[in-house]
C-alpha atoms as a printed R data frame, in Angstrom:
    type eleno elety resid chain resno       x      y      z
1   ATOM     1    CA   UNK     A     1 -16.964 36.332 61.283
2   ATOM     2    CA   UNK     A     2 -13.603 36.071 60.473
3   ATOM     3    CA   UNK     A     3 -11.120 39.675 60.824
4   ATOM     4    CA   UNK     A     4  -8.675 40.851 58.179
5   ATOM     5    CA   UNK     A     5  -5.886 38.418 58.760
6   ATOM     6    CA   UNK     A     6  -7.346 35.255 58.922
7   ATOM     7    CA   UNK     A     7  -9.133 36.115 56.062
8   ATOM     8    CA   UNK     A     8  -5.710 37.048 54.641
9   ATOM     9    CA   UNK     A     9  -4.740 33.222 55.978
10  ATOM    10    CA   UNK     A    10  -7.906 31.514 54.467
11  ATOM    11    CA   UNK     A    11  -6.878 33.270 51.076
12  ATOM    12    CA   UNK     A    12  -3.456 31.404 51.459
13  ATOM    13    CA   UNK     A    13  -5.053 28.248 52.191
14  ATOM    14    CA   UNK     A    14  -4.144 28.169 56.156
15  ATOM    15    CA   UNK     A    15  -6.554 27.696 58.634
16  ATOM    16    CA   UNK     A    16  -5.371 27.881 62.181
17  ATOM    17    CA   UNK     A    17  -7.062 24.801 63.375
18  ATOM    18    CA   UNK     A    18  -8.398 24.979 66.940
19  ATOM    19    CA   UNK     A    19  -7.077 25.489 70.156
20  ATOM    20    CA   UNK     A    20  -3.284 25.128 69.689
21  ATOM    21    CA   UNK     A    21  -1.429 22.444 71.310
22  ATOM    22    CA   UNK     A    22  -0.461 22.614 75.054
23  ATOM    23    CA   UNK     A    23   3.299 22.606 76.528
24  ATOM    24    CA   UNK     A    24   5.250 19.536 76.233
25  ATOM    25    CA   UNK     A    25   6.636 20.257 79.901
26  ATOM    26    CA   UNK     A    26   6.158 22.686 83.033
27  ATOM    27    CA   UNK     A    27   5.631 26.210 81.071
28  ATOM    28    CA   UNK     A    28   2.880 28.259 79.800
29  ATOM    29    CA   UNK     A    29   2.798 28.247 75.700
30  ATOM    30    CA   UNK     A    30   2.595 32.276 76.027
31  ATOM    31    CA   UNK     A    31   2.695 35.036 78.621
32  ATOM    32    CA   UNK     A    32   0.749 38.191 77.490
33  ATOM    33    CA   UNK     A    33   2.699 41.678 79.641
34  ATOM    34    CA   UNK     A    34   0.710 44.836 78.755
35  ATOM    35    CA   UNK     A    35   0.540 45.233 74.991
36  ATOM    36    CA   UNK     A    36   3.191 42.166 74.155
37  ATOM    37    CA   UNK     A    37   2.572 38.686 74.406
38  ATOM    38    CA   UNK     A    38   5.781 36.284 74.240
39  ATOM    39    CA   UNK     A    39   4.982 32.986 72.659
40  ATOM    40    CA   UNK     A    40   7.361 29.846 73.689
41  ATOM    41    CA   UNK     A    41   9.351 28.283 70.836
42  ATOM    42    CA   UNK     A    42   6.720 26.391 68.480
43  ATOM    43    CA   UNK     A    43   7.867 23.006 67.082
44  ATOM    44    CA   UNK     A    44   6.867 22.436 62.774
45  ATOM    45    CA   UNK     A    45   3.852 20.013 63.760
46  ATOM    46    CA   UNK     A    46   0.038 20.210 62.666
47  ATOM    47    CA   UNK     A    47  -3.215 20.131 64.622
48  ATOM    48    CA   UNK     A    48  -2.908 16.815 63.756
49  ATOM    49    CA   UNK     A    49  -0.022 16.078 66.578
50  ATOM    50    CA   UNK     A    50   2.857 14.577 67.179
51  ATOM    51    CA   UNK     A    51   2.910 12.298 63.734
52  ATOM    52    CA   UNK     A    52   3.049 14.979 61.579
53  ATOM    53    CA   UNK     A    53   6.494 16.671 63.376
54  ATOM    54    CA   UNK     A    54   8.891 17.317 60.381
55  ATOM    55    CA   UNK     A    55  11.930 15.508 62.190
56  ATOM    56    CA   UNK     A    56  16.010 15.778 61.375
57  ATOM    57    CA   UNK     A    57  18.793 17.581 60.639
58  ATOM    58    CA   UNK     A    58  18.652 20.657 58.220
59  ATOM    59    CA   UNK     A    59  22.025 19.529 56.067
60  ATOM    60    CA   UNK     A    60  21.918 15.868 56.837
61  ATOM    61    CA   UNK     A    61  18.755 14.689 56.470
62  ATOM    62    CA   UNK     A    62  16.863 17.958 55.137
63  ATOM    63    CA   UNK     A    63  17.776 20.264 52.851
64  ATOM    64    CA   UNK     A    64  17.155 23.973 53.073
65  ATOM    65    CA   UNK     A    65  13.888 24.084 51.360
66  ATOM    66    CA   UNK     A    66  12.813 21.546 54.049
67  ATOM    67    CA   UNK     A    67  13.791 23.301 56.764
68  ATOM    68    CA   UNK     A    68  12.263 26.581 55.947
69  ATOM    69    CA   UNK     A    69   8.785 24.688 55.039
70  ATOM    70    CA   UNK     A    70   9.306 23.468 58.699
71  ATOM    71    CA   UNK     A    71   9.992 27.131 59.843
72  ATOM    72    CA   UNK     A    72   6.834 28.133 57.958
73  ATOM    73    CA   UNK     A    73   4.393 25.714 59.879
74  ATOM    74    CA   UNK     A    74   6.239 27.128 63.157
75  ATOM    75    CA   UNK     A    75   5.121 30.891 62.228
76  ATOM    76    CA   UNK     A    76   1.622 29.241 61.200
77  ATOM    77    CA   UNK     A    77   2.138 28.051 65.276
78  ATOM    78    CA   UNK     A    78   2.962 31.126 66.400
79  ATOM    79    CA   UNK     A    79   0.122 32.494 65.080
80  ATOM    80    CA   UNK     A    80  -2.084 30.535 66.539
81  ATOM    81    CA   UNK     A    81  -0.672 30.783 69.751
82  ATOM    82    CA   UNK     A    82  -1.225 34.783 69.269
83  ATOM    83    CA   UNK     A    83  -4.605 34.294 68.620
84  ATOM    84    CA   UNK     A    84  -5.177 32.323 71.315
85  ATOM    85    CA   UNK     A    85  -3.229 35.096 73.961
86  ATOM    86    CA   UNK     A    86  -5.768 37.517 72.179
87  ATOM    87    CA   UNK     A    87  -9.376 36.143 73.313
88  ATOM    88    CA   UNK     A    88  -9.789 34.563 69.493
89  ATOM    89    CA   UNK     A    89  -9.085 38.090 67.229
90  ATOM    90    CA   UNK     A    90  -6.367 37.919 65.751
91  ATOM    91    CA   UNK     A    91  -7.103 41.483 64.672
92  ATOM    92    CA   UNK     A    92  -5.829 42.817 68.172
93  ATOM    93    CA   UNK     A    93  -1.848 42.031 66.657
94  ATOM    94    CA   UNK     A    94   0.010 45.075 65.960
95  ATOM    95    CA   UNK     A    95   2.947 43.303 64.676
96  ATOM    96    CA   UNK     A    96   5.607 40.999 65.030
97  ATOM    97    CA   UNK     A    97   8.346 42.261 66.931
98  ATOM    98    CA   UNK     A    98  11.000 39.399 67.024
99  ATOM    99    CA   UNK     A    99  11.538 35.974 66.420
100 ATOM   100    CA   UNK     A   100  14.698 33.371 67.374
101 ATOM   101    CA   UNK     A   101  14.723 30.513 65.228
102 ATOM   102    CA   UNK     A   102  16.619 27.299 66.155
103 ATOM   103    CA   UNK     A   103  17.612 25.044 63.533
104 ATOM   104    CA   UNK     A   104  18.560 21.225 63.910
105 ATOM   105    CA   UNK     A   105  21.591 21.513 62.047
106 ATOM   106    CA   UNK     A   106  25.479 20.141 61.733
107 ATOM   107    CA   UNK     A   107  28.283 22.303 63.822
108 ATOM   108    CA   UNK     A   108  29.566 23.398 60.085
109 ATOM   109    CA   UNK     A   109  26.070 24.410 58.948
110 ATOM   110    CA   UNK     A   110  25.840 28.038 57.917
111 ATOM   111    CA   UNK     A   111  22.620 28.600 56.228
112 ATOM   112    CA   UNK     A   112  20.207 29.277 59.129
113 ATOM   113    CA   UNK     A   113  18.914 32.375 58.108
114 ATOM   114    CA   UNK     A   114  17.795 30.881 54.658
115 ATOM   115    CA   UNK     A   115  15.723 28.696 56.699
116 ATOM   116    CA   UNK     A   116  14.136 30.665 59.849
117 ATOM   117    CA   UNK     A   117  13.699 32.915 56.348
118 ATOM   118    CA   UNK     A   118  10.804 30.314 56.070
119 ATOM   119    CA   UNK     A   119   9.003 31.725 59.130
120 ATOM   120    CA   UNK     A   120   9.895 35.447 58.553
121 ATOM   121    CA   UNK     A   121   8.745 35.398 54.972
122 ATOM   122    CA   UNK     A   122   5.377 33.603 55.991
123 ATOM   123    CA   UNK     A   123   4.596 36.594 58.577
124 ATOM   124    CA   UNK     A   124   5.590 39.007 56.337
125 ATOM   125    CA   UNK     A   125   2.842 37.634 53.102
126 ATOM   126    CA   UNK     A   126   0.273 36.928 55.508
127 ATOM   127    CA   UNK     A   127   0.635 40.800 57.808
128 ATOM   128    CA   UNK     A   128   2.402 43.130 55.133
129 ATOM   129    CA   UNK     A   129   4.756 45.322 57.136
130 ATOM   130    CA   UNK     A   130   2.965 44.260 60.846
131 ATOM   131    CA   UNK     A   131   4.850 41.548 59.706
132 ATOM   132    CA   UNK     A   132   8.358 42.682 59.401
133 ATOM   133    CA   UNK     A   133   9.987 42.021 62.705
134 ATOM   134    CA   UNK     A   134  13.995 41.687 64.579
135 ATOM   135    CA   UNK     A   135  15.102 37.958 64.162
136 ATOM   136    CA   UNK     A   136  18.181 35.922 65.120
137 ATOM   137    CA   UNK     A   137  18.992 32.755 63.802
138 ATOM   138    CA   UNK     A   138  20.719 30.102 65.330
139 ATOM   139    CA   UNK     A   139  21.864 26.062 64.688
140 ATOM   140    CA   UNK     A   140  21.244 24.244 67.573
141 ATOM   141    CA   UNK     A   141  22.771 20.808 68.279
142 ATOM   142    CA   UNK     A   142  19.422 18.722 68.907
143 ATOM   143    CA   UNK     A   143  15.628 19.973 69.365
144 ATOM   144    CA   UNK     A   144  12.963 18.712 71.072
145 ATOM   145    CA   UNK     A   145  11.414 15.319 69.746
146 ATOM   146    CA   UNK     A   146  13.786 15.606 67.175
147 ATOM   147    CA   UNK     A   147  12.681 18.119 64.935
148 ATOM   148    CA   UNK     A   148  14.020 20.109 62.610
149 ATOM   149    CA   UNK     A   149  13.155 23.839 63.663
150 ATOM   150    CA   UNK     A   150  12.021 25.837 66.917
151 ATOM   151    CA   UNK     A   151  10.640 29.634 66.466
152 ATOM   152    CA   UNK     A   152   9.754 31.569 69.464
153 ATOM   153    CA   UNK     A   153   8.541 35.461 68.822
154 ATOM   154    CA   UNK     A   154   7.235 38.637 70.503
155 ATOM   155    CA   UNK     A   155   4.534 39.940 69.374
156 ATOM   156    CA   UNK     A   156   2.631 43.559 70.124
157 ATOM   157    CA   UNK     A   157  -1.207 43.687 70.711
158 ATOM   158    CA   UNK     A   158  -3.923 46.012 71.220
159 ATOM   159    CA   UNK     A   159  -5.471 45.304 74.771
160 ATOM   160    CA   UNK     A   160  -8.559 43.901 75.012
C-alpha cells in the first residue's frame, strides 16, 4: 500500500519508477548518518536511462523553463533516492533540509535560482512545508554527460 506522499506523487502523475539508478563512478548514491540521509547530486534523466538526459546549456541551448523542468525531474531523483535510503517508505522523511543545485550555464548567466526553483517548487507541492528546505544555487561551467542541471539535498528521516 502506498503512504501519504507517494500517494501525494501518484495524484501529480509521478511514479518513482524502481530502484533508482546506480553511481556513474566510485561513490555511494546516498549515505544515511542518524536521522539524515545525504543524497549525491542527481542528474534530470528517467528510469528510462541515459537517452532521456535533458542535455545543454541553460541560456544557450535551454531556456529557463527548460532548465527548471530539468531541475524538477532531479527532485523527482532525489526522491527516489530517499526512498530508497528509507527501506521503501517514503513516509519515514521528515523534510527536506537543503539542496545545491548546479546549473549548466554561460559565465554571464544570472538566473539560477529561477531554475533550481524547478526542484524546490516540486518538493514543496508534493511535501507542503516538509518540503520547504535551505538551497544554494550555483552555474557551473560543464556537468556530467552534459546535462543541464545537478541537485544534491539533505534530507531528515525517522529511523527505522
Amino acid at each position: 500500500m502506498a503512504g501519504i506522499i507517494e500517494a501525494r506523487l501518484a495524484e501529480m502523475g509521478i511514479e518513482l519508477a524502481g530502484p533508482p539508478p546506480a553511481p556513474a563512478a566510485n561513490y555511494v548514491p546516498y549515505v544515511v548518518a542518524g536521522d539524515m540521509v545525504f543524497v549525491s547530486g542527481q542528474i534530470p534523466m528517467t528510469a528510462a536511462g541515459l537517452d532521456t538526459l535533458i542535455k545543454g546549456r541553460v541560456g544557450v541551448d535551454l531556456d529557463i523553463a527548460a532548465g527548471a523542468a530539468a531541475a524538477r525531474l532531479c527532485a523527482i531523483n532525489l526522491l527516489a533516492q530517499v526512498k530508497s535510503a528509507c527501506g521503501g517508505d517514503l513516509d519515514r522523511l521528515v523534510r527536506v533540509v537543503k539542496l545545491t543545485g548546479f546549473v549548466n550555464a554561460p559565465p554571464e548567466f544570472g538566473d539560477q535560482p529561477k531554475v533550481v526553483n524547478g526542484a524546490s517548487d516540486l518538493l514543496v507541492e508534493v511535501l507542503g512545508d516538509k518540503g520547504r528546505h535551505s538551497r544554494s544555487a550555483v552555474s557551473a561551467g560543464g556537468l556530467p554527460f552534459g546535462c543541464a542541471v545537478e541537485v544534491e539535498g539533505i534530507f531528515q528521516i525517522l529511523p527505522a
